[in-house]
N, C-alpha and C positions, 0 to 999 in steps of 0.2 A: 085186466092183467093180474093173475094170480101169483103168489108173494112165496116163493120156494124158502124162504128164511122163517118163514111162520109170521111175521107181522101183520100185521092189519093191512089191509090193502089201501090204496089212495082212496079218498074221495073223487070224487066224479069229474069234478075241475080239472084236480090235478093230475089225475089217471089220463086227460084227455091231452092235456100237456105233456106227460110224458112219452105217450104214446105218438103224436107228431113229432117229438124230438129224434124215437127210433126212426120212423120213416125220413125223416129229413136228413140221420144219418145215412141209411142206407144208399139214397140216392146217391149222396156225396160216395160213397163206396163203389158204387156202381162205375161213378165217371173215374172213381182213380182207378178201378181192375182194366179198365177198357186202357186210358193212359199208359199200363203196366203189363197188357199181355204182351207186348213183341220184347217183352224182355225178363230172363230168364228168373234174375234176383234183385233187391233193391238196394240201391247205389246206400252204399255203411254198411254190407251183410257180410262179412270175407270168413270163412272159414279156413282158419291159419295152423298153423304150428312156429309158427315165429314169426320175426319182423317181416325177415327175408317172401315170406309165404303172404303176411298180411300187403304188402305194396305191388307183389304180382297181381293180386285178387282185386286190389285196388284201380289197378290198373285196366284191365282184363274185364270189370264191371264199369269201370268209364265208359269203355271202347263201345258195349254194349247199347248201353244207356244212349248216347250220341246217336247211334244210328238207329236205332228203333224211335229217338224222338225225334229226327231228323226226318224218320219216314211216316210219322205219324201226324204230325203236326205241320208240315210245309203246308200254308194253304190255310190256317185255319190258329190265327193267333189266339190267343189266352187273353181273357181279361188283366188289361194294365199294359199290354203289350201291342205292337203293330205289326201285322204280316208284312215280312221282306222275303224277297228273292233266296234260295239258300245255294249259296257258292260252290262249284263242286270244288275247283281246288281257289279260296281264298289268297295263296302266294302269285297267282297266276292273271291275275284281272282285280281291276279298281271294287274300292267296298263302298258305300253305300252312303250318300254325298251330307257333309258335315251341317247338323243342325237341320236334316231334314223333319225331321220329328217336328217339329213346330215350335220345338225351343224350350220345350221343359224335360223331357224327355222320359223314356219307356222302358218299362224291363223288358228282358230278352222273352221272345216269344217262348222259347224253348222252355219255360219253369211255368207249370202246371198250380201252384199254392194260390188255394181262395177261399175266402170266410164260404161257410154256407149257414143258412139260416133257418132258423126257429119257425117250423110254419100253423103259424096265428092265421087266426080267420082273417087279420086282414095284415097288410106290408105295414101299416104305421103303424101298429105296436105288439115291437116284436124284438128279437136280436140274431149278432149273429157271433161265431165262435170263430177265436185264432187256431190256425192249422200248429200246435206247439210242436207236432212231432216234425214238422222242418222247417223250425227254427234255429239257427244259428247263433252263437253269442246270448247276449241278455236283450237288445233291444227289437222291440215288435215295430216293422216297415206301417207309416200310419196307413196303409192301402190293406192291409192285414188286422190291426186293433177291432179288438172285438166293439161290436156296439150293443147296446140297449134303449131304445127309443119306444114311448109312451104315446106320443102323439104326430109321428111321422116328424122328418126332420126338415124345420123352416129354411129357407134361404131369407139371408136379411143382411142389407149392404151396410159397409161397417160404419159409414157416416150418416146412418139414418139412427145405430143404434146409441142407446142412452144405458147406461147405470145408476138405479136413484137408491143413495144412503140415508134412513131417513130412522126414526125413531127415537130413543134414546141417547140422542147426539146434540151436544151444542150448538151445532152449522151443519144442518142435512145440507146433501149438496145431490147434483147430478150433473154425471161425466160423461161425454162424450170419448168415443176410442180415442181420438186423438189428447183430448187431456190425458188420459190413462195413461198415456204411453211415453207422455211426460217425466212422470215416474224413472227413478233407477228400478231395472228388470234386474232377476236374478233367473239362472237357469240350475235345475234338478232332476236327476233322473229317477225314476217313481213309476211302481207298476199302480194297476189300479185295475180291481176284483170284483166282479159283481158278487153279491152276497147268495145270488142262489146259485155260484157256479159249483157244479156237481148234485145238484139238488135230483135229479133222479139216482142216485147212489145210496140211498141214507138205508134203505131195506133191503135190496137185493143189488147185482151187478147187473145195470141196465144197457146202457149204451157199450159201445165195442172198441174206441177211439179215443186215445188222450183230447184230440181237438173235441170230441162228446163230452167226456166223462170234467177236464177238465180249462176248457176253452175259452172261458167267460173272463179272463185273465192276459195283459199285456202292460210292458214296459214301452213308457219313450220319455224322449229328452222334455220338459216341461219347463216354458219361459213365460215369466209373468212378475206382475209386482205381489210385494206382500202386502199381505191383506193389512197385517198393521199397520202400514205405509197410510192406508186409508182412513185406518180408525183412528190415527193420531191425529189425522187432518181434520174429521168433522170433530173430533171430541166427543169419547165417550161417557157420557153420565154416571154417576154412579149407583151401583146396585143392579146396572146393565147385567146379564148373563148368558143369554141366548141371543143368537141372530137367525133371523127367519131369510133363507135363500130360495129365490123366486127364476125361474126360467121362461122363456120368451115363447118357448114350443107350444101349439093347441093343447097337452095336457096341463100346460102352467105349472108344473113338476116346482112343490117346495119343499122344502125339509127346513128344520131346528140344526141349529148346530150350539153348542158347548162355549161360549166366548174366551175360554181357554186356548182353545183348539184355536180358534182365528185368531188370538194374537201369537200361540206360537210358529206352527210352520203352512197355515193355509195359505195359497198362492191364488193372484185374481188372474188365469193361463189367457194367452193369445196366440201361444207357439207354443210348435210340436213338433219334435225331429228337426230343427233347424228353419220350419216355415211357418208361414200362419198356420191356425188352427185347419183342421180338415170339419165342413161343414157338421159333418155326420161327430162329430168331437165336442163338436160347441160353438163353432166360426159364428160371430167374432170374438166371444167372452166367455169362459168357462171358470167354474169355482174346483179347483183344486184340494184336494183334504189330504196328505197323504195318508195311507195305510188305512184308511176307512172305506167303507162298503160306498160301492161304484153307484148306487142312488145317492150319496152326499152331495157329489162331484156336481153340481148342477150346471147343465149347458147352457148355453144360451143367454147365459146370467143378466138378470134384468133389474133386479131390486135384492136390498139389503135390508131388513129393519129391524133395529135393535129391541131389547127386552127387556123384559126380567124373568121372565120365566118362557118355556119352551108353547109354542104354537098348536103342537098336537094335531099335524095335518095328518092329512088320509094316507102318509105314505109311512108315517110313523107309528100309526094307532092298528090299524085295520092290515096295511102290510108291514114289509118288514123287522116283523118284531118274530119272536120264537116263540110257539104256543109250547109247552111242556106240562107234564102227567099233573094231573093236579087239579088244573083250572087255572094256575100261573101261566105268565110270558113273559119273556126277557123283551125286556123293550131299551133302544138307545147304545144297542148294541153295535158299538161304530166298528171298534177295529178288526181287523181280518187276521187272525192269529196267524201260529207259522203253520207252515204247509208245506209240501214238495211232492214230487210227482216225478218219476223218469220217463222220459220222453224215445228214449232208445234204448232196448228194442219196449216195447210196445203194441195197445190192442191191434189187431188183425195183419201186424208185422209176420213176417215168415223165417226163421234161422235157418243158412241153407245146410247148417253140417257141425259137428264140433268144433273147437277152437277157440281164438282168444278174440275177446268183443272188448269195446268201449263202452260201458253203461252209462248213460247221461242224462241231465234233467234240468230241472230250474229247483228252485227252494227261497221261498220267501217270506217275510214278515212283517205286518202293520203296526208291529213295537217295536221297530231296527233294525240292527243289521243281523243277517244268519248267522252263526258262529260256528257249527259246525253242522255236518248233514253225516250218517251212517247209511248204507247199503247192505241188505240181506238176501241171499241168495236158497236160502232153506226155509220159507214163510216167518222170520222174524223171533227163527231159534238162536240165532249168532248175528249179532254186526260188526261191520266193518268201516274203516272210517274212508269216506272220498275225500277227494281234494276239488278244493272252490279253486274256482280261476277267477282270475283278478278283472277286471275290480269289483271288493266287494260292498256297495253301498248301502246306508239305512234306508227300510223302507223300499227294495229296488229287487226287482230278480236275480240269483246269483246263479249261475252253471256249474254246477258238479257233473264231475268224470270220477269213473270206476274202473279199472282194470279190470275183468272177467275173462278166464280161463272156462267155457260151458264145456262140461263132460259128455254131453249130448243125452243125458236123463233127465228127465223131470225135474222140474226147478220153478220157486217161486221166488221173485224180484220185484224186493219192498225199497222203499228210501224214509227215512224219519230223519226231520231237521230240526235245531233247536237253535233257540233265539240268543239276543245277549242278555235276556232278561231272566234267562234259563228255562223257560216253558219249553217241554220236547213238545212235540207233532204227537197226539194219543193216536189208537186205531178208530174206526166208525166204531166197534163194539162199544169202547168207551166212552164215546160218545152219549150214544144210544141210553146207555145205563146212566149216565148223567143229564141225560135231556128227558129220555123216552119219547116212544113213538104213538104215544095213544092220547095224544095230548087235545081233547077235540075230534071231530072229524077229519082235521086239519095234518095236524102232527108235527115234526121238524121238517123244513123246508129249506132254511138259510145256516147258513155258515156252517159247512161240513169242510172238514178241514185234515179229515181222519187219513190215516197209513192205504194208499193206492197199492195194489196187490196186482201182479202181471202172472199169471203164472204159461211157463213155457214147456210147452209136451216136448217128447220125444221126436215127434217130427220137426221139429222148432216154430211152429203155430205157438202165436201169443193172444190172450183171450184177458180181458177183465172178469177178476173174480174177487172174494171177498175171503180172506184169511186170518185167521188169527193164531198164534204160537202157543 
């Protein structure tokens, strides 16, 4: 892959990872054009002159939509979902006999939204990306949450499993689920980042699709006890400081964690969205961190061992850290700065005409809550400020909307958010100049966090590109 911004090209490793990640989008592209020919424009595109214009177009692309995916799909249900008979007139004849589903129940055949995935020489270690550009609200459906798996993921019955606390403790102990769950639970809503999400962005515009570019990324409701609930129980020793988290998966995935960090807001997760864990999450015990990089999070959680100084496993030494110009690396770099992203319109999105859009996205922060997000529509010569919709929580993905009026020229559409600790969102340039790219044969790989640049032609074709003002 040759490097159109003059950088250094990948290493061989990672040039081969990036390069499956294009094909793996592509294919996902493939099946959404096929999804998308019998119908003309995609359902949020209205080219308006006002209200009145935007709820005809609205209307008028429903009508569309319905019946192109009515004729497309009868016969041939969507993963998550079960093929049913499709009614021609539903007012007219009985629907379709209560709790047949089998009693937990299925989205509608008719919605097309599926992770795709990362393709690794093999299925166990590998991941896969949230669809963000049809996403709704803040919370990611757990049948949608991106994953990252090391060692393919275990199935393990929740009364076989054990948590042992042991080290640095006055009374190690080990917990069965059902002790656990003993515990008062608290619930929190928490996105959670994988640290190399956008990792082929850092030198040029790779992939073509927010769910590419920026997919490693999703919100949900997170129930579990506090971790200090636990550490008050075995007693911790003093001059403790790290705790080493251990996972139940063939890769036995550990990491260090800061014993700061576990007594303020680590949570020991069981639930997600309102249910148990989902297997592919951690089912039955997952370590929760908020706002740090999605390898802390350990699944499967199997052992706790207390410290005094940090472990230095293979996940912390060798990856995860940030090689930079030098011979330095940032290492124990937990939290996930702020960041944001518009999600509409978006890579290989289409504008069918001028008029007035809704600009939207997520924006979030591993130091709290957003506090405000700006939108620029000229590459980041002028901003503008969006409005967050409620709720806006620490730590959580937030939804900003923009009012866009498009003249139907040329336009580039950035979003920069900034935290409540007042750190803005930089561009990758900045980055760049503050990391460097020549860092080893290796370079920057994790935590690009830099300004996502959409730019939109005149045809209203949107492309990932890489801008600076």
């Amino acid at each position: 892959m040759s490097s159109r911004s003059g950088f250094p090209e990948y290493d061989e490793k990672t040039r081969e990872m990036v390069e499956g990640m294009v094909r793996a989008e592509e294919r996902a592209l493939a099946r959404r054009k096929a999804d998308l020919e019998q119908c003309e424009c995609k359902e949020g595109m209205f080219p308006t002159g006002g209200r009145r214009g935007f709820l005809a177009g609205a209307a008028a692309v429903a009508g569309s939509v319905t019946a192109a995916t009515l004729a497309g799909n009868a016969g041939a249900a969507t993963p998550g979902a079960m093929d049913y008979p499709v009614q021609k007139d539903p007012t007219k004849e009985q629907g379709r006999l209560t709790n047949d589903d089998g009693g937990y129940g299925t989205r509608s055949q008719f919605e097309t939204e599926v992770r795709w995935r990362f393709p690794t020489a093999t299925k166990e270690s590998s991941w896969t990306m949230t669809p963000l550009d049809k996403s709704n609200g803040i919370v990611t459906p757990s049948g949608l949450h991106f994953e990252r798996h090391h060692g393919g993921i275990p199935n393990i019955p929740p009364d076989r499993h054990r948590l042992v606390v042991h080290g640095m403790v006055k009374t190690p102990r080990m917990y069965g689920m059902s002790d656990l769950k003993k515990f008062p639970l608290v619930s929190r809503f928490h996105f959670i980042e994988c640290s190399g999400n956008g990792l082929t962005e850092w030198r040029e515009p790779t992939l073509k699709t927010v769910q590419g570019t920026h997919g490693l990324t999703s919100t949900s409701e997170w129930t579990g006890i506090p971790l200090s609930t636990i550490l008050q129980e075995v007693g911790v020793q003093d001059g403790a400081a790290w705790i080493l988290a251990e996972g139940a998966d063939a890769a036995v995935m550990t990491r260090s964690v800061p014993m700061d960090k576990a007594w303020s807001d680590a949570m020991l997760a069981v639930a997600q969205n309102g249910e148990a864990l989902r297997p592919e999450q951690g089912y039955p015990l997952r370590l929760l961190l908020p706002g740090w990089e999605g390898n802390t999070h350990i699944k499967w959680l199997r052992r706790l061992e207390i410290s005094d100084k940090p472990f230095m496993t293979r996940e912390e030494t060798s990856k995860y850290t940030d090689l930079l110009t030098g011979g330095q690396a940032r290492q124990f770099s937990f939290a996930m700065e702020a960041k944001s992203v518009i999600t509409f319109p978006s890579g290989e999105m289409k504008l069918p005409g001028a008029g007035f859009y809704e600009v939207t996205g997520l924006a979030w922060s591993g130091r709290g809550r957003v506090r405000r997000v700006e939108v620029s529509s000229d590459g980041g010569q002028s901003w503008q400020i969006a409005s967050l919709e409620e709720p806006v929580m620490p730590v959580c993905h937030t939804r900003f909307r923009f009012p866009w009026v498009w003249d139907g020229k040329p336009a580039i559409l950035q979003s920069r958010c900034q935290d409540e600790t007042g750190y803005v969102q930089p561009t990758i340039r900045q980055l760049v100049e503050a990391r460097g790219l020549d860092g080893g044969k290796y370079g920057s790989v994790y935590h690009l966090n830099g300004i996502q640049s959409w730019n939109i032609a005149s045809d209203g074709s949107v492309t990932n590109v890489h801008h600076y003002a």
